[in-house]
C-alpha positions in Angstrom: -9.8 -29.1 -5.7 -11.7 -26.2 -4.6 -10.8 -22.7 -5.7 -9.7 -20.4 -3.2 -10.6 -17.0 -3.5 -7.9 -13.9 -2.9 -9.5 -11.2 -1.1 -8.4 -7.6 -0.5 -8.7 -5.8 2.8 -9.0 -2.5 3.5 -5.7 -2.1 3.9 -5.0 -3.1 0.4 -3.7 -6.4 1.6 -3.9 -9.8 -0.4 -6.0 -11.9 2.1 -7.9 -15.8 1.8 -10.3 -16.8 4.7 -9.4 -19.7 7.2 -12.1 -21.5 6.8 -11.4 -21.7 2.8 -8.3 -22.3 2.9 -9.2 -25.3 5.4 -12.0 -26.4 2.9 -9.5 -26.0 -0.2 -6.8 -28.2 1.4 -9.3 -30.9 2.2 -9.2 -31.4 5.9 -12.1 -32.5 7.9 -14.7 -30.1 9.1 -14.8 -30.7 12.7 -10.7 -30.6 12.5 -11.9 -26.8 11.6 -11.3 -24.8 15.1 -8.7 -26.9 16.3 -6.6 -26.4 13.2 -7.0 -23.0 13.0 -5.7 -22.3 16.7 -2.6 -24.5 15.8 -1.9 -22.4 12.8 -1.7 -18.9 14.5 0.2 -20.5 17.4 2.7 -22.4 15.4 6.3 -21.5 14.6 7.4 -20.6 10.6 10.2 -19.6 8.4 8.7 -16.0 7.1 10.6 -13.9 4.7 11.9 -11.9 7.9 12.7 -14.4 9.9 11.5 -17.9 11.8 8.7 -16.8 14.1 5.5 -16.7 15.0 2.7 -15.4 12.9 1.9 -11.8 14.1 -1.9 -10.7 14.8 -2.9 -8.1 12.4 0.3 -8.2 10.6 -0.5 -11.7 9.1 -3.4 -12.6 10.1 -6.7 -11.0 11.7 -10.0 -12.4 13.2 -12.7 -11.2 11.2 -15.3 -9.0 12.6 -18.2 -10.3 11.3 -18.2 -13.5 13.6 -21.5 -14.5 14.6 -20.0 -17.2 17.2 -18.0 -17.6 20.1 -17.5 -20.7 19.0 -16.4 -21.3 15.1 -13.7 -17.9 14.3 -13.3 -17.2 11.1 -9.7 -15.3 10.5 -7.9 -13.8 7.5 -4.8 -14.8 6.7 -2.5 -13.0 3.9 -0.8 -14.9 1.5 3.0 -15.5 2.8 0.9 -17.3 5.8 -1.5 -18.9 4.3 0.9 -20.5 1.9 3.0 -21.1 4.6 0.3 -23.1 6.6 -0.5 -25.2 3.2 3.1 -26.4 3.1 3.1 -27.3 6.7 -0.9 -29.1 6.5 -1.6 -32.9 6.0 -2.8 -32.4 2.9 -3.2 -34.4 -0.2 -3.4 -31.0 -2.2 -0.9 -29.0 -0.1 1.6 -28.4 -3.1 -1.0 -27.5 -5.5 -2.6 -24.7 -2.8 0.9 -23.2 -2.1 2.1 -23.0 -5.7 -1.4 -20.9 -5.9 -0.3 -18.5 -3.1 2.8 -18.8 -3.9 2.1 -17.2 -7.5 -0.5 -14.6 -6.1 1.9 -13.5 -3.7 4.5 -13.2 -6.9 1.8 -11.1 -8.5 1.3 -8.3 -5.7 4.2 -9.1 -3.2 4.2 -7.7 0.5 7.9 -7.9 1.3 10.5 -6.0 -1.6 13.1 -7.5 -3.6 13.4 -5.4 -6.7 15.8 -6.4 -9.7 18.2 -3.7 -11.2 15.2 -2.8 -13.9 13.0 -2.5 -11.2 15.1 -0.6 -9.2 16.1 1.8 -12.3 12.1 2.1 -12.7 11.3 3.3 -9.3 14.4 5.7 -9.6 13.0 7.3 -12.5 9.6 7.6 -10.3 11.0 9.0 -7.7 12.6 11.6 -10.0 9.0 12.1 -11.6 7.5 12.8 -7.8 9.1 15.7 -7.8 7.0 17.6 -9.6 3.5 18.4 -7.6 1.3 17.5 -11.0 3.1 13.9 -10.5 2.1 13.7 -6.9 -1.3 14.7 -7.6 -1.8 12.6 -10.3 -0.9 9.3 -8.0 -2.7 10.7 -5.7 -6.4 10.6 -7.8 -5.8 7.4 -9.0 -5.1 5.9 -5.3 -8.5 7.4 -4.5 -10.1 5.8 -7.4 -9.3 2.5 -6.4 -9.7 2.8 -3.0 -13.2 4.0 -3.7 -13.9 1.2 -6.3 -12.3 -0.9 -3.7 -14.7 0.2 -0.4 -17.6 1.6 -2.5 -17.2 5.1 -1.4 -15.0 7.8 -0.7 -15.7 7.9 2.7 -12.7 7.8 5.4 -10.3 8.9 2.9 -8.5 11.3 4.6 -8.6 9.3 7.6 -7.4 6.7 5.9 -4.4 8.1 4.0 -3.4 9.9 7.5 -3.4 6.7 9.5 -1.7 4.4 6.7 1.3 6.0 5.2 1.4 10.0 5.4 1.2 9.6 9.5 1.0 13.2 10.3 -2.3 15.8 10.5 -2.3 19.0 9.0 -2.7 20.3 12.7 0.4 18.6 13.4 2.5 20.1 10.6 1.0 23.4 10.9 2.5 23.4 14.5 5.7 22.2 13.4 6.2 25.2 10.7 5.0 27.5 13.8 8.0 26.4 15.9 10.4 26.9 13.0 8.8 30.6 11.9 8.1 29.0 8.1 5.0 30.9 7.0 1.7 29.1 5.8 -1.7 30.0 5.6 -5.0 28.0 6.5 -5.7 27.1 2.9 -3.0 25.0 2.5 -3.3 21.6 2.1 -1.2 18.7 3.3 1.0 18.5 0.2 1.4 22.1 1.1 2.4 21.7 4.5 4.5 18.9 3.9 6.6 20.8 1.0 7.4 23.3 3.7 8.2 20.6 6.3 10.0 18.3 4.5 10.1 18.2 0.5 11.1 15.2 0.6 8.1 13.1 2.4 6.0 14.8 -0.5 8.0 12.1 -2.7 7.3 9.7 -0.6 3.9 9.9 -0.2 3.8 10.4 -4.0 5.3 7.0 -4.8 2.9 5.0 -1.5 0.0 6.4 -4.2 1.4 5.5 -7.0 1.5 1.9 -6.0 -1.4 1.6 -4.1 -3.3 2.9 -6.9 -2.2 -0.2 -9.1 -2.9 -2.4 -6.4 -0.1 -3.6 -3.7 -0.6 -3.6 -0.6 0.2 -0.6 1.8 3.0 -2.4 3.4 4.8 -3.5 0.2 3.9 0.8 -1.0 5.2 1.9 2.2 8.9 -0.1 1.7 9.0 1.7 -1.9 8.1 4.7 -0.4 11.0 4.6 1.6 13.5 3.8 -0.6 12.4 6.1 -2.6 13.1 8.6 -0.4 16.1 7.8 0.5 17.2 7.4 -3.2 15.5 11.3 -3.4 17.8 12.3 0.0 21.0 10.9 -1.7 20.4 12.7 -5.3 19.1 15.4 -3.2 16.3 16.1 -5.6 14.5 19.2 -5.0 10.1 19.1 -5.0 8.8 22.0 -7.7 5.7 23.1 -7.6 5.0 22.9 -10.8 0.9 23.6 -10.5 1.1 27.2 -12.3 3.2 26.5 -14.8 7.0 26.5 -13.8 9.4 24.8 -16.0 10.6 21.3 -15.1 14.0 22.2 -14.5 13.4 25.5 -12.0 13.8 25.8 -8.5 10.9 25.0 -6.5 8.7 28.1 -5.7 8.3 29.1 -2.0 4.8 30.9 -2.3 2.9 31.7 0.7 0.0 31.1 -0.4 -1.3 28.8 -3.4 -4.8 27.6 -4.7 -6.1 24.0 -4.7 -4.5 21.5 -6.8 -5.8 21.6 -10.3 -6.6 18.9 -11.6 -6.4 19.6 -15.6 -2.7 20.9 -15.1 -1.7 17.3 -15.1 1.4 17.3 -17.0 1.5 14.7 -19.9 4.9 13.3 -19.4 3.2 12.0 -15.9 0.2 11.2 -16.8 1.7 8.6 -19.0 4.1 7.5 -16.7 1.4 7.1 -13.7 -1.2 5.5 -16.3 1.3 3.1 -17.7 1.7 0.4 -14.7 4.2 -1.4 -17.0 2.8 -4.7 -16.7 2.0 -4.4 -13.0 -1.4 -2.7 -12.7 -4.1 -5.6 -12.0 -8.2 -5.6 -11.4 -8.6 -6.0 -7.6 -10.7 -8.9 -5.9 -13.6 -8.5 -4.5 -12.6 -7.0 -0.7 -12.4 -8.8 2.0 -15.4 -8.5 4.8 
């Protein structure tokens, strides 16, 4: 039986290519094209529902096809395991146990159990401290930047994916409620004066990212996490110059860059630790 190799897109998302996941299950080359238009058009039982699959949500045609004539298309791993179970296949159980245990390893939908739960609660408590957000914030960068090869499109990227808002954008909003900023002040910055509590939730998308999952399956722990942070009603410190961890956030007008070496240590071992779940990436997807 072939191996089939997991990819990673730029997105962060756990990928395998049509055509190897054609070749893996055994079918017949010329079967190729025709089988792969039945699979995107077909009907299947998702974790959110029976449907159709959903063009760049779980699968996308890649870009660097030379012909009009053979596509080849990504597929993530709830798909392509779902398309296994569904092909005449020979091998079809061994390919989707496969994906099925990949998909186990970095999940995209999430179903947390109590200890998981009481872990991303005491995360989200951690987030509120700026060193924490900064910290998750690095190490997303570093993988991402292992992952593409550069740190190029960053900002772009972070903006587009999960924070969803330009600095441009906030700075207008605090201008319409009279909250005072200055020009030097980053996103974070912004954001704290916004709404403290998106700072946590951008904190814990890094935090995850940087150990590997997806942005989707990030972004649903992102949002729990701040609605766990609205409930509590957890307040953000900015803890960069020093401040104790149990004051009151300070309200400065205007602060310096970030730090880097005033990393506290309590999260620097929380954010380093991954218990158990942080993984070396694939090779990404092209």
């Amino acid at each position: 039986m072939m191996d089939l190799t997991i990819r990673v897109s730029k997105k962060g998302t756990r990928v395998v290519k049509a055509s190897e996941l054609h070749q893996a299950l055994e079918l017949a080359n010329h079967h190729y094209q025709a089988n792969v238009r039945g699979w995107i058009k077909d009907v299947y039982q998702f974790a959110d529902g029976i449907r159709k699959p959903v063009g760049m949500q779980d699968y996308a045609r890649s870009p660097h096809t030379k012909t009009d004539v053979v596509h080849e298309y990504y597929f993530n791993l709830e798909f392509a395991r779902l398309v296994a179970l569904s092909a005449k296949s020979k091998v079809k159980q061994a390919i989707a146990t496969k994906l099925s245990k990949e998909e186990a390893v970095f999940p995209e939908h999430v179903q947390l159990t109590a200890e998981q739960t009481l872990e991303l609660l005491e995360q989200t408590k951690a987030m509120t401290r700026f060193s924490c957000q900064i910290a998750a914030e690095e190490r997303h960068l570093a993988t991402y930047t292992r992952r593409t090869g550069s740190a190029d499109y960053w900002n772009r990227y972070r903006v587009t994916n999960f924070v969803k808002t330009t600095m441009e954008e906030l700075r207008d909003c605090l201008t319409e409620r009279g909250v005072p900023f200055n020009r030097s002040h980053r996103v974070r910055d912004l954001l704290y004066r916004y709404d403290p509590v998106e700072c946590i939730r951008v904190g814990i998308v890094d935090h995850y990212c940087a150990q590997g999952y997806s942005i989707a399956y990030a972004t649903q722990l992102g949002k729990l996490a701040r609605e766990l942070a609205a409930t509590m009603q957890l307040e953000v410190t900015d803890d960069r110059q020093g401040e104790g961890l149990f004051t009151a956030p300070a309200d400065r007008v205007s602060l310096p860059p970030p730090p880097i070496s005033n990393w506290c240590a309590s999260c620097s071992a929380l954010l380093h630790s991954g218990k158990g779940f942080n993984t070396e990436l694939p090779a990404e997807a092209h």
